[in-house]
Backbone as CSV, one residue per row, in Angstrom:
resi,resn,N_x,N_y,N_z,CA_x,CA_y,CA_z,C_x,C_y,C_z
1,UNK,7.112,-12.098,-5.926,6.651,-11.451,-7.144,5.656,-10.332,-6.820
2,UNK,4.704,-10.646,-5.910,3.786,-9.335,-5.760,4.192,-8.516,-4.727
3,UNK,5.634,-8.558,-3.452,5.914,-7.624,-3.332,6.747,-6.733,-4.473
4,UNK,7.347,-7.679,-5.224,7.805,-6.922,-6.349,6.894,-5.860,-7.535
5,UNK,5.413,-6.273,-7.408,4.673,-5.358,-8.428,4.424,-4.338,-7.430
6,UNK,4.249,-4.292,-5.591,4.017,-3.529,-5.340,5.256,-2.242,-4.871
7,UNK,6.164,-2.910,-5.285,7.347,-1.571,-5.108,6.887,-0.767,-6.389
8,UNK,6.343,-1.678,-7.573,6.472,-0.687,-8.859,5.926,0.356,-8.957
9,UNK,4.369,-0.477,-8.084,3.749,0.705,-8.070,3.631,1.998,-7.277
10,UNK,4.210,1.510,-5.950,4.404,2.706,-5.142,5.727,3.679,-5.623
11,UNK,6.415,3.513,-6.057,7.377,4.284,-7.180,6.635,5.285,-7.485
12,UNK,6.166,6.441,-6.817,5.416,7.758,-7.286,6.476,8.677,-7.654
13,UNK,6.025,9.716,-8.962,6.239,11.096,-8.828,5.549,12.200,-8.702
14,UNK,6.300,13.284,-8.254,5.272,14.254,-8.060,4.241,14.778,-8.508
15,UNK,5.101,14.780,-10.003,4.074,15.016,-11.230,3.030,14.000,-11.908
16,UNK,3.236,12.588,-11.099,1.908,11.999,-11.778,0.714,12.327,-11.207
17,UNK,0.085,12.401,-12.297,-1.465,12.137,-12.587,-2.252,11.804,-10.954
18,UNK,-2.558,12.544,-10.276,-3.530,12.007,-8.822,-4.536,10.699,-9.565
19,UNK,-5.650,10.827,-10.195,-6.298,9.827,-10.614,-5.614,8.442,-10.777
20,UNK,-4.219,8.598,-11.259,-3.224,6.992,-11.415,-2.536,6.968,-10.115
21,UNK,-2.571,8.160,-9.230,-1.542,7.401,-7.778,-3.041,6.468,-7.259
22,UNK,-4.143,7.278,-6.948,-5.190,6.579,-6.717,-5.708,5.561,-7.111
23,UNK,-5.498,4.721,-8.334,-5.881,3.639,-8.434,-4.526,2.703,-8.701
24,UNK,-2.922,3.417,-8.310,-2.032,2.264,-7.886,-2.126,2.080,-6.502
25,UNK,-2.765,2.943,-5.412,-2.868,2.706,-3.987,-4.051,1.531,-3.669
26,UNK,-5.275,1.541,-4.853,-5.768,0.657,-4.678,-5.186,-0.736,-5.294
27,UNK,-4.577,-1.045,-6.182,-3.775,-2.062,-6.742,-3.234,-2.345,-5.707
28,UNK,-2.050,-1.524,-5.050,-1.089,-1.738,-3.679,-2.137,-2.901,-2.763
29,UNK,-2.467,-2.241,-2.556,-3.702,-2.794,-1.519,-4.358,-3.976,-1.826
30,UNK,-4.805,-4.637,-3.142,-5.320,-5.413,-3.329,-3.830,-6.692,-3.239
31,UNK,-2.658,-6.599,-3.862,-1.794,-7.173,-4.157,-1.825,-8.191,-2.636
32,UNK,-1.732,-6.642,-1.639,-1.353,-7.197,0.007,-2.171,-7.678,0.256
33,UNK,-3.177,-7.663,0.002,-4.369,-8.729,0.471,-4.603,-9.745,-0.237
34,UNK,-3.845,-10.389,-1.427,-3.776,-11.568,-2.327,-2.703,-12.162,-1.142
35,UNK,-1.397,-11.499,-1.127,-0.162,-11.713,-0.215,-0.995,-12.360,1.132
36,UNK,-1.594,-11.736,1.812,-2.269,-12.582,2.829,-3.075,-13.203,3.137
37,UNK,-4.034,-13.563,1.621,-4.826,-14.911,1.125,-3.785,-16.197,0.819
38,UNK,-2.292,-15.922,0.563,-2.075,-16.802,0.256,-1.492,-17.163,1.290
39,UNK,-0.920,-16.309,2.352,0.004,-16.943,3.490,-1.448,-17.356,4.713
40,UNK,-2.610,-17.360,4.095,-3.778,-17.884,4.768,-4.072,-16.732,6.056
41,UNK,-3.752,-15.600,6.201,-3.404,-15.069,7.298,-4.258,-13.228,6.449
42,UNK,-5.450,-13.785,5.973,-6.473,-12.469,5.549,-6.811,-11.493,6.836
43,UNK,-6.409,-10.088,6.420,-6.743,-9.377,7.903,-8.499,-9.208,7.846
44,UNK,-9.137,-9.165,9.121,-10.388,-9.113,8.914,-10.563,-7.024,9.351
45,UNK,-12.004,-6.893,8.968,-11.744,-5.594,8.694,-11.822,-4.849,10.623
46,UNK,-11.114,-4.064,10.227,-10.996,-3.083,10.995,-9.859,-3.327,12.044
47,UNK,-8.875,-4.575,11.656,-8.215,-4.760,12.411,-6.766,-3.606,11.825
48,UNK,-6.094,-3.326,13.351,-5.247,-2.610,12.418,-3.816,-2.572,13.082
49,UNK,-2.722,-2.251,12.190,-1.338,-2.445,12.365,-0.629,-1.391,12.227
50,UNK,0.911,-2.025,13.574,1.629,-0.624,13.856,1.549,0.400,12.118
51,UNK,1.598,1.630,12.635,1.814,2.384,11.241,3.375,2.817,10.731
52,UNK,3.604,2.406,9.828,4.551,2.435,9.173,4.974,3.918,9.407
53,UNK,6.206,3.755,9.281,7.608,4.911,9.483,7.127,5.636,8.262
54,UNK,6.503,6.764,8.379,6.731,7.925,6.954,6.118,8.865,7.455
55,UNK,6.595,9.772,6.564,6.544,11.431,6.880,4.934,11.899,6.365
56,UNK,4.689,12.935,6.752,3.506,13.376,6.520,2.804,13.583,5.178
57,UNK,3.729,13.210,4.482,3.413,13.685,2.867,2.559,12.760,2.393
58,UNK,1.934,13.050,1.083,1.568,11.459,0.168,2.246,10.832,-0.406
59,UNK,3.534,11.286,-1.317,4.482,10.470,-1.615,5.371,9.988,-0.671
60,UNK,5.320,10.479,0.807,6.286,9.824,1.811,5.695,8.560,2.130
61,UNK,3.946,8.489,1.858,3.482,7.498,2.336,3.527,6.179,1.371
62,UNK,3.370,6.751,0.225,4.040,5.879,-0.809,5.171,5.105,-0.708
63,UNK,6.527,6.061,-0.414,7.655,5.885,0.000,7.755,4.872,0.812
64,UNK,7.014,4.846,1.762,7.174,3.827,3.109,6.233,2.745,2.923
65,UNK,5.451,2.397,1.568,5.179,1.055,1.269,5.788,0.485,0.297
66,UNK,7.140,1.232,-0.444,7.859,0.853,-1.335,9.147,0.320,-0.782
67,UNK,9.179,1.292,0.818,11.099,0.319,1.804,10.531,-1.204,2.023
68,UNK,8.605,-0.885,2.646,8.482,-2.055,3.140,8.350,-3.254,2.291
69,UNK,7.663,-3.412,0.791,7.796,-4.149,0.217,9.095,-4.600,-0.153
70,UNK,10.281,-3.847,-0.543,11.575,-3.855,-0.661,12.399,-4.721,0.505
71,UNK,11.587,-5.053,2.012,12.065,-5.162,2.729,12.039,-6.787,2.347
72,UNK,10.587,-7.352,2.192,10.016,-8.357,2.187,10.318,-9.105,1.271
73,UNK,11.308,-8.317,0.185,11.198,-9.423,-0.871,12.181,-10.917,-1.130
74,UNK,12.584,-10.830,-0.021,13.337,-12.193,0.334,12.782,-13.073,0.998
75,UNK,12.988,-13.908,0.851,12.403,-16.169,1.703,12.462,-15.134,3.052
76,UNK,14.059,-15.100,3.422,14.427,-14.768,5.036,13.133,-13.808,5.638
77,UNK,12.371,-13.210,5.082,11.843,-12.291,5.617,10.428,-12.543,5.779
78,UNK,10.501,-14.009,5.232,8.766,-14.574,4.893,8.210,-14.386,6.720
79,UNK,8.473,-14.796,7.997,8.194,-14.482,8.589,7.707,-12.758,9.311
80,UNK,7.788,-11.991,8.806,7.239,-10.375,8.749,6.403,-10.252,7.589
81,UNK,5.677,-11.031,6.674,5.126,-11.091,5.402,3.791,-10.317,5.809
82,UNK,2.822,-11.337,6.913,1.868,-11.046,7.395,1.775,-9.828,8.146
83,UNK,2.393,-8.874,8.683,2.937,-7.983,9.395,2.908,-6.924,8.380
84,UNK,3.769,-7.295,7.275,4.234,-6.535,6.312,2.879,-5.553,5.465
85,UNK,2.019,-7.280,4.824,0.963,-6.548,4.637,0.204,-5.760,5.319
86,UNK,-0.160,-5.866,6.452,-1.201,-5.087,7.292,-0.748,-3.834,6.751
87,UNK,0.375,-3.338,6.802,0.986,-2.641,7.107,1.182,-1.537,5.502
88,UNK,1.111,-2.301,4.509,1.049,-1.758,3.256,-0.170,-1.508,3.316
89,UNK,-0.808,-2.403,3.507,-2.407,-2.216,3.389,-3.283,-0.950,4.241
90,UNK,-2.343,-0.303,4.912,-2.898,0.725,5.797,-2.401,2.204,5.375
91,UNK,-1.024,1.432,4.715,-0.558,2.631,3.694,-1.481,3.189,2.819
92,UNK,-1.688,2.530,1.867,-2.368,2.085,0.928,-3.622,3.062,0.761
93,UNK,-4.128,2.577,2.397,-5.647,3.736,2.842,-5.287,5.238,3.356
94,UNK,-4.052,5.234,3.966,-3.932,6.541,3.884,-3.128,7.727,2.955
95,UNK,-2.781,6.598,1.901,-2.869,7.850,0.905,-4.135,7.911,-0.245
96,UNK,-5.165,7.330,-0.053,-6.375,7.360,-0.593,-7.049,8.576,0.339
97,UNK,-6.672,8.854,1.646,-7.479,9.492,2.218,-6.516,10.894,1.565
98,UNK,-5.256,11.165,1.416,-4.380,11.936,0.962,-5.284,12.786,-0.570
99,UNK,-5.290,11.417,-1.109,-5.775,11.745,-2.467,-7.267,12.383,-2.679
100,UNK,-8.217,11.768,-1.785,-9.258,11.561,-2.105,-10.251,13.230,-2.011
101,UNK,-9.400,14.242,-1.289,-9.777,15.818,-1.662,-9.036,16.312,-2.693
102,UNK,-8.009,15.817,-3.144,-7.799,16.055,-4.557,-8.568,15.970,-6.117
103,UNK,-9.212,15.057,-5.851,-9.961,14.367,-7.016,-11.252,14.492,-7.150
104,UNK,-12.107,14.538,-8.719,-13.416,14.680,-8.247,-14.176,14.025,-8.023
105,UNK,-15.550,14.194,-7.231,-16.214,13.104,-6.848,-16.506,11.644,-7.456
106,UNK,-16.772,11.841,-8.952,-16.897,10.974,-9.857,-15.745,9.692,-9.428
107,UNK,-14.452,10.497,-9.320,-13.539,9.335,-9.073,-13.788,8.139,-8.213
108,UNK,-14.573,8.532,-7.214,-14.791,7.588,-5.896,-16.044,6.712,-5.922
109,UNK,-15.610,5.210,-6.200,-16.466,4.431,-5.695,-17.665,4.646,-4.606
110,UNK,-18.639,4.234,-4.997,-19.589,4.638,-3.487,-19.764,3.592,-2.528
């Protein structure tokens, strides 16, 4: 189910709103880290994982946490789950870093 909310949300278009890709990248992100509270397997910080297959863009990076959730959403695949997240979850941060000269300061948590 929550790789399933997180395909929804990585589902970007060009034309949305920067302020709403930015707070579905943080949603993304939180989802994968519920995902690996529950498989008991929480990444601690700064640990970090291969980077996902995508192109230089921000919606490519989107793109490539929407194959990977897509990938995961079967039993068979429960073994790459933990993997999986790291891995969204790094997405996740680099299209915040994508976004985050787009937007104005106000937007950003301190």
């Amino acid at each position: 189910e929550k790789f399933r909310e997180i395909r929804a949300l990585a589902a970007q278009r060009e034309d949305q709103e920067k302020v709403d890709m930015w707070e579905d990248a943080g949603m993304i992100r939180k989802l994968a880290k519920e995902i690996q509270t529950l498989l008991g397997t929480a990444a601690g910080h700064g640990q970090r994982y291969p980077e996902m297959q995508a192109g230089g863009g921000l919606l490519d990076v989107f793109a490539a946490a929407h194959d990977c959730a897509k990938e995961m959403a079967s039993l068979d695949a429960k073994p790459r789950w933990r993997s999986a997240c790291g891995k969204i979850v790094e997405a996740s941060r680099r299209a915040e870093q994508f976004l985050q000269p787009l937007l104005w300061m106000e937007v950003f948590p301190e």
